[in-house]
C-alpha positions as semicolon CSV with decimal commas, in nm:
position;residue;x (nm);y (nm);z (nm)
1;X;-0,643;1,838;3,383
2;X;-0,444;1,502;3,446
3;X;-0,605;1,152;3,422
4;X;-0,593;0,939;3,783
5;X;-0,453;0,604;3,703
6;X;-0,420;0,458;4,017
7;X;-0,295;0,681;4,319
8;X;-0,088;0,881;4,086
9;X;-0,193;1,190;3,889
10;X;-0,099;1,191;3,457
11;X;-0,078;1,443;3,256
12;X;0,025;1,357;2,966
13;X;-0,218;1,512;2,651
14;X;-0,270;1,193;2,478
15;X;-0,337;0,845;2,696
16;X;-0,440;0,524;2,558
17;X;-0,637;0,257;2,788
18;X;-0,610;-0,172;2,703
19;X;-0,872;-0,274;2,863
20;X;-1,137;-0,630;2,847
21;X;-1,459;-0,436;2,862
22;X;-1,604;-0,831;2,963
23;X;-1,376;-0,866;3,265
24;X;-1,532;-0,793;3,583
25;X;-1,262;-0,782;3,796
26;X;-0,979;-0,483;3,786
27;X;-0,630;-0,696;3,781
28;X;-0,318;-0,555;3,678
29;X;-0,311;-0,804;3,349
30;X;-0,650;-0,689;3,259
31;X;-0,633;-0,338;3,273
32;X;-0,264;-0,213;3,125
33;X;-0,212;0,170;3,079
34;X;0,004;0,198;2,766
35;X;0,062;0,590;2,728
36;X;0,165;0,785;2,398
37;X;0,316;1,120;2,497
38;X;0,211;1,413;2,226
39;X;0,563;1,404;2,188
40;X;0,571;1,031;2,024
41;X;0,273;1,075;1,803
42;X;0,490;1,400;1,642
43;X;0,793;1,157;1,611
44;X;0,551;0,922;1,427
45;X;0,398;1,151;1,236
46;X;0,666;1,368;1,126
47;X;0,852;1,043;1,014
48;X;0,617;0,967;0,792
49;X;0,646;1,265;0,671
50;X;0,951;1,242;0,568
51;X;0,943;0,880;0,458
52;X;0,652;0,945;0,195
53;X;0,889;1,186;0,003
54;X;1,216;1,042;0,043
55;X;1,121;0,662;-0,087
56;X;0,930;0,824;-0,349
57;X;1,277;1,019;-0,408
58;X;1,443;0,784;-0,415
59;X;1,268;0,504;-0,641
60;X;1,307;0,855;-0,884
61;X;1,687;0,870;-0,810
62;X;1,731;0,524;-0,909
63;X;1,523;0,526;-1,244
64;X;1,777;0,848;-1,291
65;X;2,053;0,644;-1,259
66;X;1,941;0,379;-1,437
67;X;1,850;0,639;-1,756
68;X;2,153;0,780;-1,744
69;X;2,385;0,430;-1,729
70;X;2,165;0,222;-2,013
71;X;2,131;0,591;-2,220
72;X;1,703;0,546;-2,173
73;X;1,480;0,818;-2,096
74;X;1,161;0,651;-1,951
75;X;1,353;0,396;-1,643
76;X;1,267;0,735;-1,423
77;X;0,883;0,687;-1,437
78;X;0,835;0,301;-1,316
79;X;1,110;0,405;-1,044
80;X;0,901;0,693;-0,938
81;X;0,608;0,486;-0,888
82;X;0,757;0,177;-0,725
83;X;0,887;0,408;-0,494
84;X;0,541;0,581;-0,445
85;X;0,419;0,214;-0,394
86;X;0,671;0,128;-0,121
87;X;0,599;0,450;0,064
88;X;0,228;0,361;0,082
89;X;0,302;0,028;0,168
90;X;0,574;0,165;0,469
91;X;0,264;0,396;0,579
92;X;-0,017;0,120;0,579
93;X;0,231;-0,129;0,775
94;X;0,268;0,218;1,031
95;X;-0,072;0,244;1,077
96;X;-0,158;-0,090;1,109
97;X;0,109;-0,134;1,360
98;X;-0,015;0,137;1,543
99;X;-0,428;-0,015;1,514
100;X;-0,312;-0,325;1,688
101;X;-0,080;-0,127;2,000
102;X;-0,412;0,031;2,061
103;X;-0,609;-0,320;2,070
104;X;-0,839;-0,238;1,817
């Protein structure tokens, strides 16, 4: 069930492995275990759940505010879709973050 990473026994349901597949020797520096617990990846993902729909709410909620102070009726839609725009931008910046941790 667990994964034997040196003389002690994991676990843990998700385990991620840095290794230099051209190394021939085993060091310590060439062969790091990073771990992700299941627990992380539903911190991560569940955050950007929630960060999706709140910048897009609020790039809405400022266009609102904006109609409502300058008496306009159309400052809502580039506000919704800046906001869109930075959430997409926030999510490919998480992913890539998370492409280079694993050493891809």
């Amino acid at each position: 069930m667990g994964k034997n990473v040196g003389s002690t026994m994991r676990s843990d349901p998700v385990a991620l492995y840095a290794e230099d597949p051209g190394s021939e020797t085993c060091g310590e520096e060439k062969n790091q275990f990073i771990r992700k617990t299941l627990m992380d990846w539903v911190v991560e993902c569940s955050a950007l759940g929630f960060l999706l729909p709140g910048v897009t709410f609020a790039g809405y909620l400022l266009g609102y505010v904006l109609d409502k102070a300058w008496g306009t009726h159309w400052i809502y839609i580039p506000g919704l879709i800046l906001g869109m725009i930075a959430g997409f931008v926030l999510l490919i910046r998480e992913v890539r973050r998370d492409t280079q941790d694993d050493g891809a």
